[in-house]
Backbone atoms as SQL, in Angstrom:
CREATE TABLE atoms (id INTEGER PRIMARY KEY, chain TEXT, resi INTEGER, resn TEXT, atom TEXT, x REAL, y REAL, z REAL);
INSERT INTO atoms VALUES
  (1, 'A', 1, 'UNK', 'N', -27.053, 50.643, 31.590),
  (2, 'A', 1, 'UNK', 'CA', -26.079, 51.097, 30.622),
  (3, 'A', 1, 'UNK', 'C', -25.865, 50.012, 29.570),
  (4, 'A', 2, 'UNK', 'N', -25.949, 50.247, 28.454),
  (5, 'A', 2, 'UNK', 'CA', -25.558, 49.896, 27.277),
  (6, 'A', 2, 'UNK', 'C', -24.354, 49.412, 26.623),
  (7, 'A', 3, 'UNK', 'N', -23.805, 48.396, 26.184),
  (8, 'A', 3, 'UNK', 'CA', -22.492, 48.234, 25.977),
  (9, 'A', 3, 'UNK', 'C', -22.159, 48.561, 24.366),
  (10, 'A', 4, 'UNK', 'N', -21.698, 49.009, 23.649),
  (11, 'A', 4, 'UNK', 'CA', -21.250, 48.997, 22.064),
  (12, 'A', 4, 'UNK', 'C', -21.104, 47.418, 21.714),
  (13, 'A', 5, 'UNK', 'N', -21.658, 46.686, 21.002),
  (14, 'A', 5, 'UNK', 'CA', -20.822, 45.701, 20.043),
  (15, 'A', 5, 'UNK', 'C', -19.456, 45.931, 19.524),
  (16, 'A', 6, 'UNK', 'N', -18.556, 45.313, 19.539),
  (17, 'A', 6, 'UNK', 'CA', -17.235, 45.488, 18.870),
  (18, 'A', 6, 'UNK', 'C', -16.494, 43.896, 17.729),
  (19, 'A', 7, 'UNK', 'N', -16.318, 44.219, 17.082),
  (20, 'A', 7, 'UNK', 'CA', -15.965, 42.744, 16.076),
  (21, 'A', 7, 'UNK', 'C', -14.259, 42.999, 16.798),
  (22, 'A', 8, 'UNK', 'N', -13.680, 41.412, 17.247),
  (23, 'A', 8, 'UNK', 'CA', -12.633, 41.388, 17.687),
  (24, 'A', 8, 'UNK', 'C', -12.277, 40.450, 16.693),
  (25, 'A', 9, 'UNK', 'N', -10.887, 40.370, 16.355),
  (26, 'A', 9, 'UNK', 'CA', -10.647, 39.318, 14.777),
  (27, 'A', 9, 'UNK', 'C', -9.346, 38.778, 15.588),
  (28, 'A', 10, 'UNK', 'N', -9.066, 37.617, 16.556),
  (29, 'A', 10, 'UNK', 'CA', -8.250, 36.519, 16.635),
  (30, 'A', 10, 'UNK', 'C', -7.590, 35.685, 15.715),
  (31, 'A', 11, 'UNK', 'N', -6.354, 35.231, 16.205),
  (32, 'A', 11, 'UNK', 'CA', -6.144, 34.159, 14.835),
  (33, 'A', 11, 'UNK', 'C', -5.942, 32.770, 15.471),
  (34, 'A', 12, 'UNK', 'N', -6.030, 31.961, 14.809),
  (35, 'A', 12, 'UNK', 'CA', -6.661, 30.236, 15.482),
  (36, 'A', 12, 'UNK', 'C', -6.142, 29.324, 14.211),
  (37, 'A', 13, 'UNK', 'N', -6.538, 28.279, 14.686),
  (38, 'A', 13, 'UNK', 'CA', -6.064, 27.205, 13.936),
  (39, 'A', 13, 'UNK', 'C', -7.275, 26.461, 12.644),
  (40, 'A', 14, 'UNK', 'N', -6.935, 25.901, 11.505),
  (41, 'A', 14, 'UNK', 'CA', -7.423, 25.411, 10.938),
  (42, 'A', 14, 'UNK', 'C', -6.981, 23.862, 10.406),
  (43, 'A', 15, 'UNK', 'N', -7.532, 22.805, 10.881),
  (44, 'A', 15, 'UNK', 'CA', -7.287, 21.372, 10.579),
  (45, 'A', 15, 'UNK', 'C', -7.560, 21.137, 9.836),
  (46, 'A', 16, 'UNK', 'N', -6.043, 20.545, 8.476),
  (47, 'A', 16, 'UNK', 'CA', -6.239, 19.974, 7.197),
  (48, 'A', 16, 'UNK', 'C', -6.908, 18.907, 6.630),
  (49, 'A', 17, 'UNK', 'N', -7.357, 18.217, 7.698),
  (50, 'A', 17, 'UNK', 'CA', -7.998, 16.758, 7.500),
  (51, 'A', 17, 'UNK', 'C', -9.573, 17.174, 7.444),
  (52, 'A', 18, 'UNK', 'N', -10.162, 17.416, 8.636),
  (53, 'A', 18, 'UNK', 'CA', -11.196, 17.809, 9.091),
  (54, 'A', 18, 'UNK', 'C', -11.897, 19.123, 8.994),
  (55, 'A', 19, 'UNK', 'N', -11.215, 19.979, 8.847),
  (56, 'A', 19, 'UNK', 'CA', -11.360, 21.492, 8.325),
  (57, 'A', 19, 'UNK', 'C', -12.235, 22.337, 9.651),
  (58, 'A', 20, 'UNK', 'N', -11.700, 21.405, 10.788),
  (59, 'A', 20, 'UNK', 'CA', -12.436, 22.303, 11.899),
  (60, 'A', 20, 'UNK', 'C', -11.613, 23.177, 12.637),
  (61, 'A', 21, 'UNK', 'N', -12.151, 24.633, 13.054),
  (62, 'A', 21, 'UNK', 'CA', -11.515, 25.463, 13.372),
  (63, 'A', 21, 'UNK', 'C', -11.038, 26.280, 14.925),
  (64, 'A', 22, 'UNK', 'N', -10.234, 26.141, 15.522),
  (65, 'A', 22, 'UNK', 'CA', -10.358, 26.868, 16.792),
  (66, 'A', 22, 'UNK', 'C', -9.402, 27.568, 17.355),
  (67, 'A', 23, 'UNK', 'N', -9.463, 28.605, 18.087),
  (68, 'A', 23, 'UNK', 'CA', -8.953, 29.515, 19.198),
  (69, 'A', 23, 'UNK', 'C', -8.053, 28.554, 20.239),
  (70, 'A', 24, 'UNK', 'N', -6.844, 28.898, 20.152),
  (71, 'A', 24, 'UNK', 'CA', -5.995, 28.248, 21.189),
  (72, 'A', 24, 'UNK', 'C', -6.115, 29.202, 22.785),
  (73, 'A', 25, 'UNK', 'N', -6.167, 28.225, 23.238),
  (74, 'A', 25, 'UNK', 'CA', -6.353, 28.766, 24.898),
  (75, 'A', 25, 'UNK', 'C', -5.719, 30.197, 25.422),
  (76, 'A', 26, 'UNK', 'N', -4.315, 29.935, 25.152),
  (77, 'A', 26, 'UNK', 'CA', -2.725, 30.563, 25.127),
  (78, 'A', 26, 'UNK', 'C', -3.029, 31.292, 24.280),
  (79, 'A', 27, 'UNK', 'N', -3.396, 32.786, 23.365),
  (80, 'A', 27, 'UNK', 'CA', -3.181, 33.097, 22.359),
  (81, 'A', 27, 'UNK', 'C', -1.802, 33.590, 22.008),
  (82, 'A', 28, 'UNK', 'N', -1.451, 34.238, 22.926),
  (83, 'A', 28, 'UNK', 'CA', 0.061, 34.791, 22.860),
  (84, 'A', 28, 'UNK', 'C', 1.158, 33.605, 22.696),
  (85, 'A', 29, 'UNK', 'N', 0.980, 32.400, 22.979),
  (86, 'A', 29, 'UNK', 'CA', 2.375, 31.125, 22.886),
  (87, 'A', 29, 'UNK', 'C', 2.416, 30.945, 21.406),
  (88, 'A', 30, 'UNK', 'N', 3.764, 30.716, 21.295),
  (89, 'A', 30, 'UNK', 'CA', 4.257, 30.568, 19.987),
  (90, 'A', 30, 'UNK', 'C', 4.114, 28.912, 19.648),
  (91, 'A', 31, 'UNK', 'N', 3.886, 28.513, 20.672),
  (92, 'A', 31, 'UNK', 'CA', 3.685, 26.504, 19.957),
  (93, 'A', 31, 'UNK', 'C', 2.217, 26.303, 19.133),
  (94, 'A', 32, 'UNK', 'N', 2.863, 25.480, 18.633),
  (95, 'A', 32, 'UNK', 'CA', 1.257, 25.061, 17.598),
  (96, 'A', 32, 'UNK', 'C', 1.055, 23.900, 18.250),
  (97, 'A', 33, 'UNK', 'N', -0.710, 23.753, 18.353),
  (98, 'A', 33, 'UNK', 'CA', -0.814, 22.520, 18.959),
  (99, 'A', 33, 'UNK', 'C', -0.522, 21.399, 18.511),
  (100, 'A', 34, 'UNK', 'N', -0.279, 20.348, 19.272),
  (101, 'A', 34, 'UNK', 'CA', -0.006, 18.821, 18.815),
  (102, 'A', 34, 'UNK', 'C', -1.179, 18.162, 18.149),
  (103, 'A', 35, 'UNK', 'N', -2.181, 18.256, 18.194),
  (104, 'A', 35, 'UNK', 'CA', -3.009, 17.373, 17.256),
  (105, 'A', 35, 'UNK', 'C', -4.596, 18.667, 17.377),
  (106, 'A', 36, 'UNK', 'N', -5.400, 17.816, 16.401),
  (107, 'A', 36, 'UNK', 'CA', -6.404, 18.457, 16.423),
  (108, 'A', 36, 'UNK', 'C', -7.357, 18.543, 17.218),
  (109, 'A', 37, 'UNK', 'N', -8.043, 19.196, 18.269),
  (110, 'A', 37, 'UNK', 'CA', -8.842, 18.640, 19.561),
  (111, 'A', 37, 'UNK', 'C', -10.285, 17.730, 18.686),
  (112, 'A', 38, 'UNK', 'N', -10.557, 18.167, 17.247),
  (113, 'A', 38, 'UNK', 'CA', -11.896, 17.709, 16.962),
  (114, 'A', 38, 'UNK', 'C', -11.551, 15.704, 16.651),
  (115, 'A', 39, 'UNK', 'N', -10.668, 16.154, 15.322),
  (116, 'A', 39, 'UNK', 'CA', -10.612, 14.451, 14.828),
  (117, 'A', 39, 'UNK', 'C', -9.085, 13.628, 15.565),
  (118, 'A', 40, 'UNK', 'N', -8.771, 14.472, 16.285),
  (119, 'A', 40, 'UNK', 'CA', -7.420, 14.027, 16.876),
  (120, 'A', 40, 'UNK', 'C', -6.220, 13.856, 16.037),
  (121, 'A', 41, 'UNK', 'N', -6.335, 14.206, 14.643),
  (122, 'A', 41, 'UNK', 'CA', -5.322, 13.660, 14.337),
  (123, 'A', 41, 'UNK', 'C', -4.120, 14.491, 14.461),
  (124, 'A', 42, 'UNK', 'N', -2.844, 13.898, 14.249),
  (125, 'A', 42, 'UNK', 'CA', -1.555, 15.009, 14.739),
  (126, 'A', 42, 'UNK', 'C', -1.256, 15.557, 13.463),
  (127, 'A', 43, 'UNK', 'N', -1.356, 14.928, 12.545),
  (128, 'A', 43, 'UNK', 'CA', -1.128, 15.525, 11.000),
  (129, 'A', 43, 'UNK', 'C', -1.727, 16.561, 10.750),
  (130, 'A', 44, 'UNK', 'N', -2.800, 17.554, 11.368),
  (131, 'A', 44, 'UNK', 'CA', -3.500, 18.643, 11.241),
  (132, 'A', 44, 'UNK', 'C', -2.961, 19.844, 10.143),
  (133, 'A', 45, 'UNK', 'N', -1.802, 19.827, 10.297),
  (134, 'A', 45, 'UNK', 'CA', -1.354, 20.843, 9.647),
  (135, 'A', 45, 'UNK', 'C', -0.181, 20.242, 8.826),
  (136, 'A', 46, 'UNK', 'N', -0.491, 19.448, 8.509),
  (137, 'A', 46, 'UNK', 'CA', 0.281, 19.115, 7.133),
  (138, 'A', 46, 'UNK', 'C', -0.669, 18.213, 5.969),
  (139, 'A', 47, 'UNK', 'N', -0.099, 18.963, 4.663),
  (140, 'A', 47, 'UNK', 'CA', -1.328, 18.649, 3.741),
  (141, 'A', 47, 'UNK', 'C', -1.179, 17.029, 3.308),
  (142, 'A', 48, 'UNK', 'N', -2.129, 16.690, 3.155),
  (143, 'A', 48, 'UNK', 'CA', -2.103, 15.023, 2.607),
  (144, 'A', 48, 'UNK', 'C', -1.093, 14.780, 1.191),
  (145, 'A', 49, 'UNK', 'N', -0.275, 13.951, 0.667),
  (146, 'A', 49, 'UNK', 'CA', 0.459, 13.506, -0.318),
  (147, 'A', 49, 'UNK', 'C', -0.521, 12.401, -0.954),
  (148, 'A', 50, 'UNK', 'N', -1.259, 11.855, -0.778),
  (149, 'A', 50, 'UNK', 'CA', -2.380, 10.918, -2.108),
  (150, 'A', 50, 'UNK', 'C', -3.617, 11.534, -1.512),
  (151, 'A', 51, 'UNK', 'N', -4.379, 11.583, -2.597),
  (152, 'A', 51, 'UNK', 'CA', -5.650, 11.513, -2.253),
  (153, 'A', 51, 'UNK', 'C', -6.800, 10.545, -1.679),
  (154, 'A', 52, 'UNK', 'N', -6.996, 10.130, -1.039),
  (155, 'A', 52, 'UNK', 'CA', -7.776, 8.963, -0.293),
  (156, 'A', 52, 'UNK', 'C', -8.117, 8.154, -1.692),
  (157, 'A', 53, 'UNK', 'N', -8.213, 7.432, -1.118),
  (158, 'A', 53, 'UNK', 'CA', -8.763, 5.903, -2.429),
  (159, 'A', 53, 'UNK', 'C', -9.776, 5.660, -1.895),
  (160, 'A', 54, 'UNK', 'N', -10.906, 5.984, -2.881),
  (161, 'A', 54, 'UNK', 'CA', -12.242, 4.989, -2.589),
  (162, 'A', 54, 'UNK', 'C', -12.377, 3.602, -2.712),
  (163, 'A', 55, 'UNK', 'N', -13.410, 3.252, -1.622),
  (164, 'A', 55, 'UNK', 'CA', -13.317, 1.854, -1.492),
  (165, 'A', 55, 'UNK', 'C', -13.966, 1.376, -3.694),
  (166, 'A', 56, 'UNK', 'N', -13.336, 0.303, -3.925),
  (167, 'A', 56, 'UNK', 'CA', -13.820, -0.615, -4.866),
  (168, 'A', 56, 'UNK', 'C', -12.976, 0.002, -6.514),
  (169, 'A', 57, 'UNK', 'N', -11.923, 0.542, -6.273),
  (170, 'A', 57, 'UNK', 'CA', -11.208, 1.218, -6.986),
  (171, 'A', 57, 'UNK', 'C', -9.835, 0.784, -6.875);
């Protein structure tokens, strides 16, 4: 027997630093995670205030 394909559309997180994306374990909990699992950082979801400074500038 044959199964149908079906497109299922979740909603997940997107990290402001790193721009990597993922599915929380919990989908139903209302907490947002504490940091980002990829670059770790906790700032994930808050947007940067300067723009990085390149080195020699």
């Amino acid at each position: 027997m044959v199964m149908p394909k079906v497109k299922i559309t979740v909603w997940g997180f997107r990290c402001g630093r790193c721009k990597y994306e993922w599915v929380p374990r919990d989908p139903d909990s209302k907490d947002e995670p504490k940091f980002c699992p990829s670059c770790k950082s906790p700032y994930w979801n808050k947007p940067r205030k300067n723009k990085v400074a390149k080195a020699g500038k």
